[in-house]
N, C-alpha and C positions, 0 to 999 in steps of 0.2 A: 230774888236777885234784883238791883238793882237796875233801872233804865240804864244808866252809864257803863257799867260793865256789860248787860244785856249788846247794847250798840256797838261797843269795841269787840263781844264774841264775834258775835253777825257779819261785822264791817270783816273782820279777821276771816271769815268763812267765804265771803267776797272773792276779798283778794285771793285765797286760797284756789275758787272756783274760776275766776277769771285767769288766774297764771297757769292750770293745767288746761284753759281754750287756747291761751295763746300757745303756749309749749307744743299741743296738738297743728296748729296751723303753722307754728315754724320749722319741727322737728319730724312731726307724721309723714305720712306718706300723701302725695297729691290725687288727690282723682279726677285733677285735670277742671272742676268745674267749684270756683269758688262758691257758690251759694250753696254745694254739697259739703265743700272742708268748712264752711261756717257753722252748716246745720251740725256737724258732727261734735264741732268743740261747741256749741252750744247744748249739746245733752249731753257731753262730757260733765263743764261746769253744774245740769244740771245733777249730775249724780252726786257730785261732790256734796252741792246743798244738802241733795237727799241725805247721804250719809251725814253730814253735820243735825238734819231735823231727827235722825235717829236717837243720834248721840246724846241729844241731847231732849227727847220725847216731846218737841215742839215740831211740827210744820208751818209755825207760821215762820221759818228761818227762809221759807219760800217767797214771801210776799213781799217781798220789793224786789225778787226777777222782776218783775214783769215791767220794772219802768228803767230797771238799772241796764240790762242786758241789752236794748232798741239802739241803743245812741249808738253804743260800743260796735254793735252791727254794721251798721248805716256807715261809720270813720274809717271800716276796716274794710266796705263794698268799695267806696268811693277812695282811698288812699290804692287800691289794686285797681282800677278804673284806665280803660284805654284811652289815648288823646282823640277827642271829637267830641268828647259828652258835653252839653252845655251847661258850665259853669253856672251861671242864672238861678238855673234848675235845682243844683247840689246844692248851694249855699240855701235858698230859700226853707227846702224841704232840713235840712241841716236845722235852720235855726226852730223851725217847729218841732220838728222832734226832741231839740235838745230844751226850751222851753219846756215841753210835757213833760219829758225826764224828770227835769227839776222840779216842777212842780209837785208830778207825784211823790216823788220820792221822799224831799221833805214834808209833803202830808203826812206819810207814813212815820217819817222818823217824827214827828210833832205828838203826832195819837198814839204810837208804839209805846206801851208800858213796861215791857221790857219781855222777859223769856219765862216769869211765870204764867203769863199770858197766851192763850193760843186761840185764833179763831175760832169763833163759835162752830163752823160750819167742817172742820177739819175731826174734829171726835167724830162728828154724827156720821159721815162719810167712812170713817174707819170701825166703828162698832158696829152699821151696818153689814159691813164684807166680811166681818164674824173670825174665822179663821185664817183670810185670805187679805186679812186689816193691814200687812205689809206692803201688799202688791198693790191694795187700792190706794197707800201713801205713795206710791213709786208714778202708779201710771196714772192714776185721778186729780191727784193734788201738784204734782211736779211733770209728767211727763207732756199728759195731754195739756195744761197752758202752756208748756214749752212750743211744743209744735203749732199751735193755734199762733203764738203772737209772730211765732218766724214767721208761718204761713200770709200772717195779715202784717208782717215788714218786706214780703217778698216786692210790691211795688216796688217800695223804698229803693232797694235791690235795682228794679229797671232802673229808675227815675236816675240813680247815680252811675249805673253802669251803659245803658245804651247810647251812641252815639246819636250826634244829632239834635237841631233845635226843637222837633215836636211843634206841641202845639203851646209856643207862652203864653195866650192870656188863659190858659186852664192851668198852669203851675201858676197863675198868681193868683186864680179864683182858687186853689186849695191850699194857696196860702192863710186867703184873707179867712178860710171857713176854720184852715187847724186853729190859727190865735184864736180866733174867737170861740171854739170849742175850749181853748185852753182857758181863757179868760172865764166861761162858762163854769167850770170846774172848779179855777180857786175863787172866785164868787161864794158858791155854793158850800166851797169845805169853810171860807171864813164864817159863813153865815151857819152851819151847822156846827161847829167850833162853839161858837157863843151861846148857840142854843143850850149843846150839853153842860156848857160851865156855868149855865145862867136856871136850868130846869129846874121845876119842881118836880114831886111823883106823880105819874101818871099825864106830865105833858105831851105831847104830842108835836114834830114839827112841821108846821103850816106856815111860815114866813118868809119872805123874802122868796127866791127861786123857786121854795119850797112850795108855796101857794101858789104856782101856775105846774108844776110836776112834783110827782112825790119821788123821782131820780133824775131830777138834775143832772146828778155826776155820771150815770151812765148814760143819759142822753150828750152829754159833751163828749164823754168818750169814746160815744161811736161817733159824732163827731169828729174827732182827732185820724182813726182809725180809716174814717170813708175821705178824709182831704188824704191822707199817705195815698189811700188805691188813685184820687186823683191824679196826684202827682206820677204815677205809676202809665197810668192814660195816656196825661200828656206825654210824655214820651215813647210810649208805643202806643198808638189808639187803636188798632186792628187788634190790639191784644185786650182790652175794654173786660171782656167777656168772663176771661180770668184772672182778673187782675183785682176785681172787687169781689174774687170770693173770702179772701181774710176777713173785710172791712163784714159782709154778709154771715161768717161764720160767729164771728164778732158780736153782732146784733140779736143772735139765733139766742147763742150763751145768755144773754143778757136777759130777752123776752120769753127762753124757755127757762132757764134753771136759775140763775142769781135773784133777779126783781122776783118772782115767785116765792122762793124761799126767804130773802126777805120780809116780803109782804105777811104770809104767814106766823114767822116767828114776831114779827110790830103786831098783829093782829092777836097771838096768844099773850104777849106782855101787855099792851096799852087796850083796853076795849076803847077809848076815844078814838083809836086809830081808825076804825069803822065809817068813824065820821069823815074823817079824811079823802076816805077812799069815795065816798060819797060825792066829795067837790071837786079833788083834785086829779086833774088827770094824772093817768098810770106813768107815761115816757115821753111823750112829743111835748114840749109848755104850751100849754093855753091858757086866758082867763078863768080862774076858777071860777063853778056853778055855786049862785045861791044858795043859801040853806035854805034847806024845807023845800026845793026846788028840784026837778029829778034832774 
């Protein structure tokens, strides 16, 4: 199947999933507590996806929730928002979010090859649970990042709904860290862009970003993730405490099961990847270490 028809399914499956969120929060029943009727039309639309990754024996129909679903969130917290919330605060956190949005998203539609395509890590996940390979697309691949990214937009959530000016120079310190995370990220996807269209066999990427971390892109976006629990802070700071469990839940995903699995599968394809691993740090950028140097 072609990329172009691949995008207009998807895009089609989208809109499909976002009009039965919205249906659900104009038409359902209230429970009184907006960040519940959100969470609820948010794993509404997520089933929908489900059923469309069914349909059509791809879950990768999954993988741009996770940049497209945030904004949509954040317009719909703040558009329901009582009079007192400080303006300042919504716009700024607003423009960061919807930055990252875009960004990611057109990463994804830029690399997306279309629907004969499915992440590598989506089979191995499902021929693992053997019998039970339904349940683990349901709850593994769609459910659980469903509720991890609400979980880590729930800031977001305060940041636009709580009255009151808070503390402004921490909504502008998690402004100045989301861009720069953002910036961080398409840095990183331009520079590994070029790499792949420019590679031999058996290259290896070690340049640019790449040569002070070997995930850039997940280090910016927990980046992104810990400026939201900021902004989250600055407007209730007594609440500090659980406000950065997303942005921490976030970081766990990343240094327990993604970069891992990763790392692994670069190390069974490329043996020069060894070498990499040797100089370049794992997550946080530093100067890479010398060769032949420990």
């Amino acid at each position: 199947m072609s990329k172009t028809r691949s995008l207009v399914i998807v895009t089609a499956a989208y809109v499909v999933a976002i009009g039965v969120a919205a249906a659900w929060l104009w038409w359902g029943p209230d429970t009184g507590r907006l960040w519940l009727n959100t969470l609820i039309a948010d794993v509404l639309g997520t089933l929908v996806i489900f059923a469309f990754s069914r349909a059509y024996r791809n879950s990768s129909f999954y993988d741009a929730y996770w940049s497209v679903i945030p904004p949509l969130l954040l317009f719909c917290w703040w558009s329901q928002a009582e009079p007192g919330v400080d303006p300042l605060r919504c716009w700024l956190i607003a423009i960061v979010v919807s930055l990252w949005a875009i960004r990611l998203t057109a990463n994804w539609v830029y690399a997306f090859p279309g629907l004969h395509h499915e992440d590598w890590r989506y089979p191995m996940f499902k021929q693992r649970a053997g019998r039970f390979e339904a349940v683990a697309d349901l709850v593994a691949i769609h459910l659980i990042p469903t509720c991890q990214v609400f979980l880590a937009m729930v800031p977001a959530y305060v940041a636009v709904t709580r009255p009151g000016a808070g503390i402004g120079w921490l909504a502008w310190l998690a402004a100045v860290i989301g861009l720069a995370a953002v910036a961080l990220e398409l840095v990183a996807d331009v520079q590994m862009h070029r790499f792949v269209r420019d590679r031999r066999p058996g290259d290896v990427m070690d340049r640019g970003l790449w040569s002070w971390s070997r995930h850039p892109n997940y280090f910016g976006e927990f980046g992104f993730w810990f400026a939201v629990a900021l902004f989250g802070i600055a407007a209730a700071p007594a609440d500090w405490w659980w406000l950065i469990v997303g942005a921490a839940a976030i970081l766990a995903m990343f240094l327990g099961a993604s970069i891992p699995m990763m790392e692994e599968r670069s190390l069974q394809r490329r043996p020069a990847y060894a070498d990499v691993v040797d100089r370049v740090s794992r997550f946080v950028p530093r100067p890479p270490t010398a060769r032949g140097l420990p």
